[in-house]
N, C-alpha and C positions, 0 to 999 in steps of 0.2 A: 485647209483641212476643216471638215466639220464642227461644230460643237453645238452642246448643246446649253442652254442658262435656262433652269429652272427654279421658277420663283410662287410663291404660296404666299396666298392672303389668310390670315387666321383674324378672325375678328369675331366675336358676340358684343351686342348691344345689350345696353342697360332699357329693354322694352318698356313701356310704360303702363301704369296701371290700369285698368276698366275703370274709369271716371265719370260719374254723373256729375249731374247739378245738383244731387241732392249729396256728394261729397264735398262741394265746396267747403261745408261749416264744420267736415271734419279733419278728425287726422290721419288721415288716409295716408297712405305711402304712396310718391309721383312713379316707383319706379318698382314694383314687384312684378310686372308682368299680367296679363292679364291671368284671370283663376285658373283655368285650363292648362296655360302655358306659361308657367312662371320662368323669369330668368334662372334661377336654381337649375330647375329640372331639366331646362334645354343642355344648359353648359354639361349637366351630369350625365346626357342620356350620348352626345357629342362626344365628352371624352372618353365614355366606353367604347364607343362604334369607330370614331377619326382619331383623336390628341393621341392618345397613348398608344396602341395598335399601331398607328402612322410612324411614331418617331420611334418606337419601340424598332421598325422592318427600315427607317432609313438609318440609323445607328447602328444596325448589322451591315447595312449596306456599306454603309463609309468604314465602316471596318473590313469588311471582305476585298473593297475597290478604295485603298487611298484616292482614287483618281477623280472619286464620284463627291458632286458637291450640288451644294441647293443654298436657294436665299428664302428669307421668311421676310415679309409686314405683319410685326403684329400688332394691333393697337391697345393703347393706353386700355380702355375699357375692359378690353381680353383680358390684360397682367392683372387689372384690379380684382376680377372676379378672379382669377388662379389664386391670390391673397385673398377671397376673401370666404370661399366657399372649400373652408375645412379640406381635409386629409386628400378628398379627390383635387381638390387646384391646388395642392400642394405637388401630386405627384403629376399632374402636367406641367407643372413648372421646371418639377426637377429633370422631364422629357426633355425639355428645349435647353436647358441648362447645361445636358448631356451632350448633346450636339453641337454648342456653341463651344462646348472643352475641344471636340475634335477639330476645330482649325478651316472646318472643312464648309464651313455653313458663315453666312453672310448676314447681317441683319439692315433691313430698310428700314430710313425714317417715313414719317407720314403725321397726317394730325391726330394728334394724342384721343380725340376723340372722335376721330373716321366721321369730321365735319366737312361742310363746304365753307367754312371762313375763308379760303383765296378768294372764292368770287365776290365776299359782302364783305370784309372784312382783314385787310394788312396785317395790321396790329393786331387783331386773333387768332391772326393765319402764325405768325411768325412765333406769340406765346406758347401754342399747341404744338406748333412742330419741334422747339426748344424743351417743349415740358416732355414730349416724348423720348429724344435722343438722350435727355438727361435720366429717364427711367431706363432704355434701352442698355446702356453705359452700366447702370447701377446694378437692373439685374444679370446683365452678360458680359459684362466687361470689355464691351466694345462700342466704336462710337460707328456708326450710321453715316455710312461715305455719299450714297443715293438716295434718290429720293420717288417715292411714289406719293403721287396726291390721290386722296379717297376716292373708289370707284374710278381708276386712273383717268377721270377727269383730266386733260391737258387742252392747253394752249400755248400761244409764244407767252403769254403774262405767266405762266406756272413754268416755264422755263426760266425767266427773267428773277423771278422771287428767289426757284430753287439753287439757283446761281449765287446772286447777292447773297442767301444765308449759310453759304460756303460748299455747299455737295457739287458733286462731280458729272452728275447726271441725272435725269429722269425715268421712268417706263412709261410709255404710252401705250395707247390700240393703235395697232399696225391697219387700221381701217383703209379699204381700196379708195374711197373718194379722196381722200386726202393724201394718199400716196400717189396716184395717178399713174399708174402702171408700175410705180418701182418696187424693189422687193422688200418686203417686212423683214427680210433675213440680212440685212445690210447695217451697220452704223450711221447715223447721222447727225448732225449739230444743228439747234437753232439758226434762223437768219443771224449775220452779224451786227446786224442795228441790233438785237433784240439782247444777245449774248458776244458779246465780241470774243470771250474768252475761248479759245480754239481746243484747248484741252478737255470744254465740257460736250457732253453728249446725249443721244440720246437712245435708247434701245425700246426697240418697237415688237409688239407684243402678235406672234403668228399665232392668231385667234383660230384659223383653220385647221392645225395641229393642235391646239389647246384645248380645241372642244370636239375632236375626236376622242381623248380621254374623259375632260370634264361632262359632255353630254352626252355625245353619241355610243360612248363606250359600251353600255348595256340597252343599246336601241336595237333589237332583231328586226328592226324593218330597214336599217341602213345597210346599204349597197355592199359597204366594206365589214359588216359584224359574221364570225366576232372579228376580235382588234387584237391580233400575236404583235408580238415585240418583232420576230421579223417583220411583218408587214408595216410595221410602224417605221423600223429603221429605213425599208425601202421609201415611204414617203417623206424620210428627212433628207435622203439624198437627192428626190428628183423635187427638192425645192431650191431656186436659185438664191444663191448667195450663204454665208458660212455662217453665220450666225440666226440660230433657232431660238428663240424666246418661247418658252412654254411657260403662260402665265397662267395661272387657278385658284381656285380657292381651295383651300387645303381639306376643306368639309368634302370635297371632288372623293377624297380616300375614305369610304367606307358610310359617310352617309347620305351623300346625294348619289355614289354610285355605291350599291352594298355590297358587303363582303363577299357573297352569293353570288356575284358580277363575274368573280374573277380578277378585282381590279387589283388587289395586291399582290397576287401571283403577274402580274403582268409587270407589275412597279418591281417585285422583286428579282426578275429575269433582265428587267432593260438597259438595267448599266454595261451587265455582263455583254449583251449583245452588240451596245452601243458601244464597247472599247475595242470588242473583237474586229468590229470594223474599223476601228481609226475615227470615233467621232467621240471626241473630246467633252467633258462637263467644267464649265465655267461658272464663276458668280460676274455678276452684274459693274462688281468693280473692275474684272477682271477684262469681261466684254469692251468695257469702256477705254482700256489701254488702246485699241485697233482704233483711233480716230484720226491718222494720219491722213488717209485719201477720203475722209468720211464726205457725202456731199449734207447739202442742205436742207430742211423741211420742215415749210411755214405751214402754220398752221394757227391762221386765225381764229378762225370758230372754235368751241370747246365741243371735244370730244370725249366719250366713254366707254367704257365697255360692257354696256346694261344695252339691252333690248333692241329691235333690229335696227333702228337709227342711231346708234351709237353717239346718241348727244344726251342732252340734261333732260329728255322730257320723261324719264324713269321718276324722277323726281320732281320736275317743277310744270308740267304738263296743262294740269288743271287749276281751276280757282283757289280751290281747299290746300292744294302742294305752295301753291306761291302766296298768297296768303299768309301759311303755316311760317311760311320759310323766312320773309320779309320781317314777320312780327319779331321771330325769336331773336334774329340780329339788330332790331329796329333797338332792342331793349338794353345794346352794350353797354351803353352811355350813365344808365344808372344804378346798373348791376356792380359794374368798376365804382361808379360813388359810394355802394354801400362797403366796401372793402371787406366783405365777410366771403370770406374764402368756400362757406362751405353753400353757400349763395350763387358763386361764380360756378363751381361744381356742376348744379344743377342743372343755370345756364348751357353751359358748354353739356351737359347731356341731352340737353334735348334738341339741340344741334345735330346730332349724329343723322346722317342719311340717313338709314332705316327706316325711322319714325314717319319721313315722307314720302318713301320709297309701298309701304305700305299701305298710303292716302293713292295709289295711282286705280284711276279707272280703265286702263286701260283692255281690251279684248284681243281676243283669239292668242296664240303662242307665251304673248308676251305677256297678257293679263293671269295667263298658267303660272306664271312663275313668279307674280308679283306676291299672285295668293296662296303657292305654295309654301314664301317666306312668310308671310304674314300672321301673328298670332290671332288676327283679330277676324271675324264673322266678315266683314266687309268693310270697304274701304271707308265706309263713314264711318262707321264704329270706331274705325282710328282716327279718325278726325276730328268726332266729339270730345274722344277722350284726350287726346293730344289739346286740345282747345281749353277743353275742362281746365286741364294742371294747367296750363298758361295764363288761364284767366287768376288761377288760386295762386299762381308764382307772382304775378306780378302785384298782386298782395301784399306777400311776404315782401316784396321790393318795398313798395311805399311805407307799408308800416317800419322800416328800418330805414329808410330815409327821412320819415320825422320823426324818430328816435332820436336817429343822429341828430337833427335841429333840436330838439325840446333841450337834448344834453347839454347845446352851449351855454 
């Protein structure tokens, strides 16, 4: 039988602020956003148009359809700003709060600050993903059985970690290169050198059904627009194997596709459609039971689900991206010496992929969409600024490292 597992990324970044040289000498704030586009304003213009509208039409859903279920990643930075940005992040909180009472919705772990600490970083990698399951638990009262790593980045190493820190499975991109003709719609498990453990697995992301909703939904020049809930059911059928992964970012409802799309009348139809034919809604744990005949799938290289190569060069591409990215982790070492919590903080924010996702030069489709995220004029401009606070953080590092020494 069919089913379907549908899983939502919710994340906002803590953006950083327009930073000169000639901020270094003040007290500028690392992390309001640039003027234009401040953090505040994104989170508040979002939770009118996606957060509440979104969970407001699936909370009737899972009420009208016991049957109908969804998984969420949210990260660490997201919850912070729901705490911290007054009576609107109070009432997207109590959105998702509402949904995790019905039984019916699943919550991923991930790093608390939507980093790449797996690839530079163990010991960062395994604090953030602890520091998250522990707020996840605290705000929802559940602990986080799977695991998605940032921008679902995978390899056999992000299988191997996710294993050792006890989760039951990963999501990846269901990428053709790396499947080699087999189907994204199928279970599968690490190599056994890598994961011996038989019970873990892994479920792989049908990008080709995910971005008929996430992208193509309001394209009138695609072959298939518009996009009915029948015509979608029909292409869940003529895709081989039972399990369908629709993965997106959850901004997909209402503000990368707008209300005007028609994308919530579509979302609001489809469970109905999708049960009248016998095609089942699962969470991610649930997918993960069917690993009896699962086969196997290595996958050396690290892959993503950014831009048409679906590897790291969204982010580490250019000089300014790796550079960026090296330095911030180059800096663990004395950030842990200063033992100031609200130090580490900062560290671990300017970590967040965005910050270098932003730095990307890249052209045509993909460069569309780096700049559509991006709060900043151009990819330098994030780079200066990004540079700027790094130069003025690692200040604040050494002056509190011979603090600490003057004190003995």
């Amino acid at each position: 039988m069919k089913q379907i597992c549908f899983y939502f990324q919710v994340h906002q970044p803590y953006r950083v602020s327009k930073y000169t040289v000639f901020d270094l000498e003040s007290e500028k704030q690392f992390f309001e956003g640039p003027e234009r586009v401040t953090n505040k304003a994104v989170f508040e213009k979002v939770a009118h148009k996606c957060y509440l509208p979104s969970n407001m039409l699936l909370l009737e859903l899972i009420k009208l359809h016991p049957e109908f279920k969804i998984s969420f990643s949210i990260t660490g930075t997201f919850l912070e700003q729901c705490m911290e940005y007054g009576e609107i992040g109070k009432k997207v909180l109590k959105s998702f709060k509402d949904l995790a009472d019905t039984g019916n919705v699943e919550f991923l772990a991930e790093t608390y600050y939507h980093s790449f600490a797996a690839l530079f970083s163990r010991p960062e990698f395994a604090r953030q993903v602890k520091k998250h399951t522990n707020l996840i638990n605290k705000l929802f009262g559940l602990k986080p059985k799977v695991f998605r790593n940032t921008e679902l980045v995978y390899n056999n190493d992000i299988a191997y970690l996710a294993n050792k820190l006890g989760f039951k499975g990963v999501l990846l991109e269901g990428w053709d290169p790396v499947l080699q003709g087999k189907s994204p719609n199928l279970t599968y498990r690490p190599p056994k050198y890598v994961v011996p453990n038989e019970k873990f697995g892994l479920l792989l992301k049908n990008y080709k059904l995910s971005d008929d909703i996430a992208f193509r939904f309001s394209n009138k020049h695609w072959s298939e627009h518009p996009l009915t809930v029948e015509k979608f059911v029909n292409f869940v059928y003529n895709n081989y194997g039972d399990h369908i992964n629709l993965f997106m970012d959850f901004e997909t409802f209402g503000e990368h596709q707008w209300e005007d799309t028609g994308i919530f009348e579509f979302m609001r139809h489809l469970p109905d459609a999708c049960l009248k034919n016998h095609i089942k809604f699962r969470t991610p744990s649930e997918s993960l039971n069917d690993l009896e005949h699962a086969e196997e799938l290595d996958v050396p290289h690290h892959i993503s689900w950014a831009d048409m190569e679906r590897d790291m060069s969204a982010w580490l591409e250019n000089s300014m991206q790796q550079s960026s990215m090296n330095h911030i982790f180059s800096m663990e070492k004395k950030v842990m010496q200063t033992r100031d919590n609200k130090l580490k903080d900062i560290w671990r924010k300017l970590q967040t992929s965005d910050h270098f996702y932003y730095m990307s030069t890249k052209y045509w489709s993909d460069g569309d969409v780096h700049k559509y995220f991006s709060p900043f004029e151009t990819p330098y401009d994030a780079y200066i600024s990004y540079r700027n606070i790094l130069a003025k953080f690692e200040d604040l590092i050494e002056n509190k490292i011979n603090k600490k020494c003057q004190d003995r």
